[in-house]
RODO-2510 file (C-alpha; in nm, 4 decimals, decimal comma):
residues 203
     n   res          X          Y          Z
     1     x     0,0000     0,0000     0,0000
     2     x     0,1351     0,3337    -0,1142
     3     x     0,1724     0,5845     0,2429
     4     x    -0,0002     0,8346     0,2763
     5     x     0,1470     1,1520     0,4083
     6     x     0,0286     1,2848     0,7783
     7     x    -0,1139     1,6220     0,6226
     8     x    -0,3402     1,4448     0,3879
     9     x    -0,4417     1,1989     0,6548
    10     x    -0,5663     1,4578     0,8313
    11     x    -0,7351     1,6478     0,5262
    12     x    -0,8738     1,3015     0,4393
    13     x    -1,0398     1,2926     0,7783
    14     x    -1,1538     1,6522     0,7706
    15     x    -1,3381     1,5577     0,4398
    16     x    -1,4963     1,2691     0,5778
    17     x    -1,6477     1,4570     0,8555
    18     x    -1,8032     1,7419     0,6498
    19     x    -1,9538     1,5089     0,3787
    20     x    -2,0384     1,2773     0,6333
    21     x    -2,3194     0,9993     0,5052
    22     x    -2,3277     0,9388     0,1332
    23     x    -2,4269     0,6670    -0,1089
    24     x    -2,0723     0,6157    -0,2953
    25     x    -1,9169     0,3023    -0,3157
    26     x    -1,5571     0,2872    -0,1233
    27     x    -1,3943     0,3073    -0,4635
    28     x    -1,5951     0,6099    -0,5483
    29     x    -1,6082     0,7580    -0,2400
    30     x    -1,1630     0,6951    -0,2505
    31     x    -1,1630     0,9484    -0,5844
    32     x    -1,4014     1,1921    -0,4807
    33     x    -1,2316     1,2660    -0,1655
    34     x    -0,9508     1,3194    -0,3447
    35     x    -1,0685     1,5715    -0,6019
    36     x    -1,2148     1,7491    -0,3186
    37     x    -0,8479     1,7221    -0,1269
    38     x    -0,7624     1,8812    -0,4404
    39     x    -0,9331     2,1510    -0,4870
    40     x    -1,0979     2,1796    -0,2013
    41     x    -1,4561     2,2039    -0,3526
    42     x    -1,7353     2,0155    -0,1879
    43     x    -1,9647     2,0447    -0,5174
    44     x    -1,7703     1,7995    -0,7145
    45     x    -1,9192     1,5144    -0,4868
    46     x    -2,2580     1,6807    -0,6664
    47     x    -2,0697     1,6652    -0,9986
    48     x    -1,8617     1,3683    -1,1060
    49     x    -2,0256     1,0768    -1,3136
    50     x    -1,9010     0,7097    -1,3017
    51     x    -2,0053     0,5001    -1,5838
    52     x    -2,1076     0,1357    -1,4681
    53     x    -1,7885    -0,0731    -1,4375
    54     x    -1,5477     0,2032    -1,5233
    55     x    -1,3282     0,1801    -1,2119
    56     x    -1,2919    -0,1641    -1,1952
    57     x    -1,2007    -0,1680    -1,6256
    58     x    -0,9856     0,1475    -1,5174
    59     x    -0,7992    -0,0359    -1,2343
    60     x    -0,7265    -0,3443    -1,4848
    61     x    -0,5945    -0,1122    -1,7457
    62     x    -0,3213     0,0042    -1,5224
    63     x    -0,2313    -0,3276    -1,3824
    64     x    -0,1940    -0,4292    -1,7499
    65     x     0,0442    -0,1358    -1,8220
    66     x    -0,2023     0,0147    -2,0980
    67     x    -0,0630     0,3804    -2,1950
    68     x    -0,2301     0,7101    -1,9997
    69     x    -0,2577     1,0090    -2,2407
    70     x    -0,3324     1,3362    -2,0913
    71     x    -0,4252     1,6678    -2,3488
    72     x    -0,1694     1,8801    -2,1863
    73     x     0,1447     1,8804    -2,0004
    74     x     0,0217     2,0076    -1,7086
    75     x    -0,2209     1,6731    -1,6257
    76     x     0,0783     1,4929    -1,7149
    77     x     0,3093     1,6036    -1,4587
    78     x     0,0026     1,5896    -1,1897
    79     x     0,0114     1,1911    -1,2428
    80     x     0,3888     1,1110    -1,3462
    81     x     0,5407     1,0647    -0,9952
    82     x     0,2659     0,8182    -0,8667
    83     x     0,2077     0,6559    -1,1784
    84     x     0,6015     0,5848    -1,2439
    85     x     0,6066     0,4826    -0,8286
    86     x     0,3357     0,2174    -0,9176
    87     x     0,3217     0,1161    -1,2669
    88     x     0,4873     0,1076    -1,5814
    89     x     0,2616     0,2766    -1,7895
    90     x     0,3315     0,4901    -2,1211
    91     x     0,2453     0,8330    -2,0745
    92     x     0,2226     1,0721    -2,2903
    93     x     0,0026     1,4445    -2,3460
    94     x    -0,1566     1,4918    -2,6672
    95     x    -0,0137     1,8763    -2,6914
    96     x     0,3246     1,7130    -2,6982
    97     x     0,2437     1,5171    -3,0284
    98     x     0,1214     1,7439    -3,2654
    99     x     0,3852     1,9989    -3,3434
   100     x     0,0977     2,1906    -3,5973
   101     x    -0,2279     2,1324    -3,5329
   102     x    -0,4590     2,0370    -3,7996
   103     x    -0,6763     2,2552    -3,9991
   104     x    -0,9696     2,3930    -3,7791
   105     x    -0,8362     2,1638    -3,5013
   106     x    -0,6299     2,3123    -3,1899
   107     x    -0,3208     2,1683    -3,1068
   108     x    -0,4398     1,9908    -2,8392
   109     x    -0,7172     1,8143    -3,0380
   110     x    -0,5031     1,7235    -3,3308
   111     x    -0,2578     1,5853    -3,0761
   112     x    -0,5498     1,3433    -2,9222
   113     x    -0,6624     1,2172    -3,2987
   114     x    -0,3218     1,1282    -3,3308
   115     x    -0,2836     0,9521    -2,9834
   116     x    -0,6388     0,7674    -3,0472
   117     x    -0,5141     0,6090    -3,3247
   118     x    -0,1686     0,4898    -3,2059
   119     x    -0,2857     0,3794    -2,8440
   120     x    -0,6871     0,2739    -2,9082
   121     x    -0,7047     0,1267    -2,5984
   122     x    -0,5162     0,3783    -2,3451
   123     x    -0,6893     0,5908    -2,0575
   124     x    -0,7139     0,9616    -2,1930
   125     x    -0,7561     1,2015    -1,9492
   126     x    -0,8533     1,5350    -2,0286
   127     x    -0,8414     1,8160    -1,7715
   128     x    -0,8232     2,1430    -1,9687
   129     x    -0,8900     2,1174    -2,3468
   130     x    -1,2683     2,0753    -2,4071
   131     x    -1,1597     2,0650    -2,7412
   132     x    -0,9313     1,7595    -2,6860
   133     x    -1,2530     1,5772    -2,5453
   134     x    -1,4609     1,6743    -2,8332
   135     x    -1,2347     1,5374    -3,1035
   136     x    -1,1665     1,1924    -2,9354
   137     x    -1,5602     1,2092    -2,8741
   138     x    -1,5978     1,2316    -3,2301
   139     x    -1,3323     0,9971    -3,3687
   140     x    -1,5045     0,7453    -3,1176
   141     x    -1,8580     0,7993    -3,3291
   142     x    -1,7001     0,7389    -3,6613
   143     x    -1,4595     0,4414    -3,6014
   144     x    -1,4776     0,1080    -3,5245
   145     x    -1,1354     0,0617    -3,3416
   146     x    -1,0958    -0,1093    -3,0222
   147     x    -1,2758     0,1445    -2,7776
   148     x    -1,0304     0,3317    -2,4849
   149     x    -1,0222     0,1637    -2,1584
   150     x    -1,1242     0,4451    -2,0030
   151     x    -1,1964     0,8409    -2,0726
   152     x    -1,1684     1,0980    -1,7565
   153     x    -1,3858     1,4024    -1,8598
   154     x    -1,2695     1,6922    -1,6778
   155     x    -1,2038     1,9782    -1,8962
   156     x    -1,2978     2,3495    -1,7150
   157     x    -1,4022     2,6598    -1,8376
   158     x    -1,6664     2,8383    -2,0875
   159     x    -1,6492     2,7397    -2,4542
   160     x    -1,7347     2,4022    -2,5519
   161     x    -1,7093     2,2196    -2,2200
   162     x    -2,0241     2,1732    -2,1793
   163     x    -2,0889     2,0027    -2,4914
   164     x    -1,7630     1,8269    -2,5339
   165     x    -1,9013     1,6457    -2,1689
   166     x    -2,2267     1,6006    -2,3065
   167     x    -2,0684     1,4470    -2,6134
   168     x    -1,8613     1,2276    -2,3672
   169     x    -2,2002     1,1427    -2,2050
   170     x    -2,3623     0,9695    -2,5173
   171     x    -2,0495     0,7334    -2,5921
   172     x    -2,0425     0,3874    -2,4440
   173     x    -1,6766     0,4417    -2,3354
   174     x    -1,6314     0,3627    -1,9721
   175     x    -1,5820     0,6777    -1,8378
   176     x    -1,5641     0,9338    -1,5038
   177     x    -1,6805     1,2547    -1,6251
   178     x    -1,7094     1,6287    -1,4192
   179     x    -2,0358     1,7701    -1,5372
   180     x    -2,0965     2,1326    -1,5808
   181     x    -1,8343     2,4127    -1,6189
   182     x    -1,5829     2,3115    -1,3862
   183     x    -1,3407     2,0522    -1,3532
   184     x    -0,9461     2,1382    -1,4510
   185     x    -0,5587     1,9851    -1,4573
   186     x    -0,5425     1,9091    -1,0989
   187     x    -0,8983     1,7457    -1,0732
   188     x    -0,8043     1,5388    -1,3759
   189     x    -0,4856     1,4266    -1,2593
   190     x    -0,6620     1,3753    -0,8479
   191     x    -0,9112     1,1235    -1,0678
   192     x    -0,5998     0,9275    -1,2256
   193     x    -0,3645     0,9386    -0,9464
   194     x    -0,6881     0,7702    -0,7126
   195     x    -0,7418     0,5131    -0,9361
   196     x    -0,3283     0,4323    -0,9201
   197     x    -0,3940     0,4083    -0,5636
   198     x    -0,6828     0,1822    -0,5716
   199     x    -0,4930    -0,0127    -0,8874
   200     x    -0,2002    -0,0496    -0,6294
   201     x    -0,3603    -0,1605    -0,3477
   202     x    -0,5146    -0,4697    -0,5740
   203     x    -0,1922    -0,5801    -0,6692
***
């Protein structure tokens, strides 16, 4: 079992107390608490989705060493040092693969297409580009490749996150989503770096 540090035993416990009774399962309950250690934000235990089954596909995924691609760098360095403590997973951000982006297509997006078609069956995990999100979304619609092992759905702000969740919403990708505007790097890399916990601690 990976330690956990004093401080965060203690802001573990502080969490537990305030959200007191609840209806998530231990394994839900494990990554909520820690988007809300996070960020601390008591609405994301009002706001993050888990698609039947996605932990458990999530937690085999990692044990099998299937790559992690985040959309930017950022999300990428918020999992590195626990993934790389745990597992030997590939791990890559999307950003870091396109070096133009496509026609009409941010960086970030033409950086996923690219990473959805080299590593079908990784874990993406978006935390910042909506955009990212939408494209994989929409390469998902229009292929019949071997389907991710899991999306995280956590892109934040104003323009097209919303939709690009939504979009997330009507795949049948196993999936842990953030619904509304919010969500963001570190609550996308809290997600990941719980399930590496819980992935661990089934060893």
């Amino acid at each position: 079992m990976l330690p956990v540090h004093p401080i965060m035993q203690e802001s573990f416990a502080v969490i537990d107390r305030e959200i007191g009774n609840h209806n998530f399962s231990p394994a839900e309950y494990a990554i909520v608490r820690r988007v809300i250690h996070s960020t601390a934000d008591f609405e994301f235990k009002d706001l993050i989705r888990f698609s039947p089954g996605a932990i458990e596909t999530a937690i085999a995924g990692l044990q099998q060493g299937v790559p992690v691609v985040t959309d930017v760098g950022m999300v990428k360095q918020g999992v590195a040092n626990l993934l790389r403590k745990t597992f030997n997973n590939p791990l890559l951000a999307a950003v870091e693969c396109a070096s133009s982006p496509l026609p009409g297509k941010t960086r970030s997006a033409t950086g996923m297409l690219k990473c959805a078609l080299k590593f079908p069956n990784a874990i993406f995990v978006i935390g910042n580009a909506p955009t990212a999100l939408l494209a994989l979304c929409s390469h998902l619609n229009n292929s019949t490749a071997t389907l991710p092992t899991l999306i995280i759905g956590a892109p934040v702000g104003f323009v097209s996150v919303i939709e690009s969740k939504a979009a997330l919403a009507q795949t049948s990708v196993p999936q842990i989503r953030v619904e509304g505007r919010k969500g963001g790097s570190p609550v996308a890399a809290a997600i990941l770096n719980a399930l590496v916990v819980l992935a661990s601690e089934k060893k």
